[in-house]
N, CA, C and O of each residue as an XYZ file, in Angstrom:
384
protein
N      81.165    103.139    123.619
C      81.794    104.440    123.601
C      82.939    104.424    122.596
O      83.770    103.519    122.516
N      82.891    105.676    121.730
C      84.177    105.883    121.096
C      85.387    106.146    121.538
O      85.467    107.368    121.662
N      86.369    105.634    121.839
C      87.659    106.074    122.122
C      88.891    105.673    121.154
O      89.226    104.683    120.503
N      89.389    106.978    121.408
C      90.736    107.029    121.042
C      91.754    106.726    122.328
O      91.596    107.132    123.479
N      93.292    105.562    121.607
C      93.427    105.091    122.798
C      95.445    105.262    122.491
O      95.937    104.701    121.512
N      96.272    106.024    123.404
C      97.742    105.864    122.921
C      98.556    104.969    122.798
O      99.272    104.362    123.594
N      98.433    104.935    121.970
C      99.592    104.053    121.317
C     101.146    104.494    120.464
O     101.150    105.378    119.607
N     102.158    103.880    120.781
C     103.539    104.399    120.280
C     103.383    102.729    119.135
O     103.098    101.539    119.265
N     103.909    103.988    117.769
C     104.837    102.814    116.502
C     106.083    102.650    116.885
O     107.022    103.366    117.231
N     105.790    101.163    116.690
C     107.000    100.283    117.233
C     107.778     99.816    115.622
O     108.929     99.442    115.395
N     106.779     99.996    114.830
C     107.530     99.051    112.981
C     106.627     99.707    112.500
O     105.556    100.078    112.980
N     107.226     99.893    111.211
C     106.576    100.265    109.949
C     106.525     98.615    109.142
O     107.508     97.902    108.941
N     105.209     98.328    108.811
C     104.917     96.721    108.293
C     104.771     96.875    107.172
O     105.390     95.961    106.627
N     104.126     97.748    106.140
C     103.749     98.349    105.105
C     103.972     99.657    104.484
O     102.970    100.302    104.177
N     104.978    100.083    104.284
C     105.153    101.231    104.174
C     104.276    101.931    103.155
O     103.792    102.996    103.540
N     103.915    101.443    101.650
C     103.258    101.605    100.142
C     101.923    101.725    100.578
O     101.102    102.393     99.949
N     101.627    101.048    101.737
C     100.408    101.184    102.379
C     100.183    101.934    103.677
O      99.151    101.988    104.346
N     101.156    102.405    103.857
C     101.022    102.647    105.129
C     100.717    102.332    106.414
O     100.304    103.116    107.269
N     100.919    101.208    106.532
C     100.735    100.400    108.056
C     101.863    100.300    108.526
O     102.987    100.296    108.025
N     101.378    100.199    109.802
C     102.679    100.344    110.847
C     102.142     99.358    112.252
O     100.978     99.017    112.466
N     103.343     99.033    113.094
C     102.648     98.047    114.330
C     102.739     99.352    115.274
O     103.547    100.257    115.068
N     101.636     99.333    116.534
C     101.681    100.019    117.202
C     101.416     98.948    118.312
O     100.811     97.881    118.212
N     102.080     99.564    119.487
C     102.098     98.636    121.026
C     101.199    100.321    121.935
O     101.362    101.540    121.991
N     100.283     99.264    122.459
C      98.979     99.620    124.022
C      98.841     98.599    124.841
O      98.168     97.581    125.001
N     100.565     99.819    125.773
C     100.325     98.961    126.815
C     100.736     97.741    126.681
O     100.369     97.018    127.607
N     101.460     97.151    125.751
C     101.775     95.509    125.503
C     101.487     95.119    124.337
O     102.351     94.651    123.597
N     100.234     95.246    123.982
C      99.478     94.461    123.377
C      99.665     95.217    121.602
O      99.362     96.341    121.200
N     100.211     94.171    120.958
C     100.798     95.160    119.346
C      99.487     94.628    118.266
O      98.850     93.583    118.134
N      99.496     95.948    117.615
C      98.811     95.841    116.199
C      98.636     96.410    115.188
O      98.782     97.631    115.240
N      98.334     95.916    114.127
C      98.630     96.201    113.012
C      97.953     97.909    112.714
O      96.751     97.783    112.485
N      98.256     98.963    112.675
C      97.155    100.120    112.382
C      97.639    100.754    111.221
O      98.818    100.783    110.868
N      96.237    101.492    110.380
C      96.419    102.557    109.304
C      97.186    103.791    109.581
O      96.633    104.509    110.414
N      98.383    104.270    109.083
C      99.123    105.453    109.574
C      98.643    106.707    108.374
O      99.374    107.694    108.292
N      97.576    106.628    107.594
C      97.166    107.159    106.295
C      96.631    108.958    106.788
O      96.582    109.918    106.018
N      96.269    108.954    108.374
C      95.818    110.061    109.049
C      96.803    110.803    109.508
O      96.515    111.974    109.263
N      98.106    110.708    110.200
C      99.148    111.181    110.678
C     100.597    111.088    109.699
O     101.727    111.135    110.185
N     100.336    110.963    108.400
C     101.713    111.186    107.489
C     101.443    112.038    106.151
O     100.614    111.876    105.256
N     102.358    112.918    106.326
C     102.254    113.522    105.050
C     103.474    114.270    104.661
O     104.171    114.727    105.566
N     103.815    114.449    103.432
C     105.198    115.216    103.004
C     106.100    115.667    104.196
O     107.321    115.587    104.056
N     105.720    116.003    105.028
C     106.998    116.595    105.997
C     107.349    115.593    106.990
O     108.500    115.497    107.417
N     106.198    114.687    107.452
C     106.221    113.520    108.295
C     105.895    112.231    107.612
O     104.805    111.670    107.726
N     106.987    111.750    106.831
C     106.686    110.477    105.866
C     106.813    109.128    106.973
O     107.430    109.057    108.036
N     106.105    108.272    106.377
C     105.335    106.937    106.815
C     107.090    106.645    107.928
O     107.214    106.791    109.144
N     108.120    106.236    106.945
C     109.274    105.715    107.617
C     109.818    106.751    108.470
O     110.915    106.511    108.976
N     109.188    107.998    108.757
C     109.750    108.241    110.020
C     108.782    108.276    111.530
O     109.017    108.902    112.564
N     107.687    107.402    111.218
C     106.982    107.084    112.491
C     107.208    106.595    113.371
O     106.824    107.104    114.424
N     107.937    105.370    113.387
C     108.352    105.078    114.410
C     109.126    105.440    115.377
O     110.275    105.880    115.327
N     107.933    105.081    116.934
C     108.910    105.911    118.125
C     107.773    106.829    117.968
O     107.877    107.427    119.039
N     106.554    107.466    117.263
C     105.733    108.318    117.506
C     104.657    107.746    118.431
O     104.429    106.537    118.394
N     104.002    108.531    119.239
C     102.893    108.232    120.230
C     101.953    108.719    119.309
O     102.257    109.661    118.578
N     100.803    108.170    119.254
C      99.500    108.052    118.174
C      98.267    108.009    119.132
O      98.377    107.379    120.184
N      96.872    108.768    118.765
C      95.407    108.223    119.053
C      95.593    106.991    118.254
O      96.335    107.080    117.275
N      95.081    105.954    118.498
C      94.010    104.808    117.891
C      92.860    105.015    118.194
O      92.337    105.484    119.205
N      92.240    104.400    116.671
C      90.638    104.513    117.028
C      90.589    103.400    115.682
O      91.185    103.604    114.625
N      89.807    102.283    115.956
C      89.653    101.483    114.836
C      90.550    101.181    114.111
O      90.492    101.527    112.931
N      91.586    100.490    114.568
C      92.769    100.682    113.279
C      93.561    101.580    112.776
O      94.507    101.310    112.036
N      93.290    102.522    113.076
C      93.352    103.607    112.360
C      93.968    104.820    113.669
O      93.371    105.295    114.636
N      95.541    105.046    113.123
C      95.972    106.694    114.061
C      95.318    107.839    113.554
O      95.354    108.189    112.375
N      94.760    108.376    114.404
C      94.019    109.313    114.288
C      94.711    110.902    114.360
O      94.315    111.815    113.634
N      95.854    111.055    115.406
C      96.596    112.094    115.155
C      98.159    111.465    116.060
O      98.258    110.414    116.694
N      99.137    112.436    115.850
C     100.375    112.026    116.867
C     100.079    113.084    117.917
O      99.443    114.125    117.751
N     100.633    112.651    118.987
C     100.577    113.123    120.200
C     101.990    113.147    120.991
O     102.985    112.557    120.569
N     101.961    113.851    122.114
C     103.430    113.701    122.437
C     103.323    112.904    123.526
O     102.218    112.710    124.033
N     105.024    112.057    124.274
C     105.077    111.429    125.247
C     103.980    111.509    126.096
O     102.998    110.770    126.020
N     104.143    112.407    126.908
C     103.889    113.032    127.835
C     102.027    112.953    127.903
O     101.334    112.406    128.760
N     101.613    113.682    126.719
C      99.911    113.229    126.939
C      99.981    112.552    126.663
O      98.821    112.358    127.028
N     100.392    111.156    125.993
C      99.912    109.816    125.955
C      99.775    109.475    127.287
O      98.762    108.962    127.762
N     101.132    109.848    128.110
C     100.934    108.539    129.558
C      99.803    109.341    130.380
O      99.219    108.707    131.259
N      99.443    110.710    130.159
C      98.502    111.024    131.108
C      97.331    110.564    130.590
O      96.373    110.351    131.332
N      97.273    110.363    129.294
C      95.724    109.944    129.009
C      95.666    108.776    128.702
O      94.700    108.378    128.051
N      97.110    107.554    129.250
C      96.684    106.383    129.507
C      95.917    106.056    131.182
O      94.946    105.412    131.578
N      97.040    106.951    131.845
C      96.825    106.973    133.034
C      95.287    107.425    133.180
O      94.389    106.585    133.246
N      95.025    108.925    133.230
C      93.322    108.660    132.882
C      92.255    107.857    132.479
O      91.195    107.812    133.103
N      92.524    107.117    131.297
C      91.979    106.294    130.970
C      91.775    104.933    131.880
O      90.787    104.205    131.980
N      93.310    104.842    132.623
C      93.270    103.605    133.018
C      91.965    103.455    135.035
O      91.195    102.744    135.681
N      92.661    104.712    134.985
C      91.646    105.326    136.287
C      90.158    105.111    136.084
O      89.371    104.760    136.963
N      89.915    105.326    135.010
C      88.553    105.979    134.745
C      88.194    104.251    134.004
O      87.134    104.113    133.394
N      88.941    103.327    134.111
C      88.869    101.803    133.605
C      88.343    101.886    131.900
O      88.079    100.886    131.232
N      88.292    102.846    131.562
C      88.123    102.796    130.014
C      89.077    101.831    129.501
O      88.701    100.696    129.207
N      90.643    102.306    129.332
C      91.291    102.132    129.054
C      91.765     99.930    128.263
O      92.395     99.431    127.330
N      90.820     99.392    129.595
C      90.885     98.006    129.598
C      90.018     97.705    128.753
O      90.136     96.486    128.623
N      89.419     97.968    128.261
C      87.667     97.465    127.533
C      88.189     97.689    126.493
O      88.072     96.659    125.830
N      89.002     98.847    125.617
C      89.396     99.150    124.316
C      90.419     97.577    124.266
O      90.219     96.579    123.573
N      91.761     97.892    125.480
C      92.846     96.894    125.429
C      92.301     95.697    125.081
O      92.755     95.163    124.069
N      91.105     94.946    125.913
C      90.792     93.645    125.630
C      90.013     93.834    124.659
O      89.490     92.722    124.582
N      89.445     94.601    123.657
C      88.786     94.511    122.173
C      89.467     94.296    121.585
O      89.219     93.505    120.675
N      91.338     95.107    121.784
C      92.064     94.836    120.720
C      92.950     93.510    121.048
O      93.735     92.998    120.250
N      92.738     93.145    122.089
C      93.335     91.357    121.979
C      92.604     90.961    121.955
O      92.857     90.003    122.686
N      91.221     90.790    121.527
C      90.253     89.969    120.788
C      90.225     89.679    119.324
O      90.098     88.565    118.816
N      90.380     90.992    118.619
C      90.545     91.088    117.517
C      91.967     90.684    116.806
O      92.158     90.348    115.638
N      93.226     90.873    118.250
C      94.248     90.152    117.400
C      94.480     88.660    117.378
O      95.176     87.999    116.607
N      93.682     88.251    118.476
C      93.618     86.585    118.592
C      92.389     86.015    117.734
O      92.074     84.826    117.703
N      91.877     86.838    117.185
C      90.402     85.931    115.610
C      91.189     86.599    114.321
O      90.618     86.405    113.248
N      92.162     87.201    114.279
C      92.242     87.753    113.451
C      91.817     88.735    112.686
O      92.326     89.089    111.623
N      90.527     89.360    113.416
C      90.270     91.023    112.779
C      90.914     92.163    112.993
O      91.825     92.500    113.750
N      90.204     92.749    112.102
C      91.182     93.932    111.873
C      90.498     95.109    112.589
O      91.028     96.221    112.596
């Protein structure tokens, strides 16, 4: 299943590139911020934003508030764990 999963930027790692660390739930990683920045919302003021993830990649910003309900959902509905432990798989082999 495809999911998008919330995550808040914690660092901007790359700014020229646009990467940034994002924390789910604990667990931090490296993601593309190339979907959610543009002239009015530049890369260095992401952090502290709540984000979809999906592959690496923020997909849109979101606010507080629906993140924790659609962690909480997620976490109900046990989705939520299957994305989490893909992405500490991928940060312990090193993929991206």
């Amino acid at each position: 299943m495809c999911l998008g999963i919330p995550g808040r930027i914690v660092e901007i790692t790359d700014a020229a590139n646009k990467l940034g660390m994002v924390d789910v739930v604990g667990v931090r990683r490296q993601i593309n911020l190339a979907c959610v920045v543009d002239e009015q919302h530049p890369v260095d003021s992401c952090v502290g934003d709540w984000v979809l993830v999906h592959v690496g990649f923020a997909m849109s910003r979101i606010n507080e508030n629906e993140a924790r309900l659609t962690l909480n959902l997620l976490t109900e509905l046990g989705e939520a764990q299957a994305e989490i432990e893909a992405m500490r798989m991928a940060e312990s082999t090193g993929a991206a």
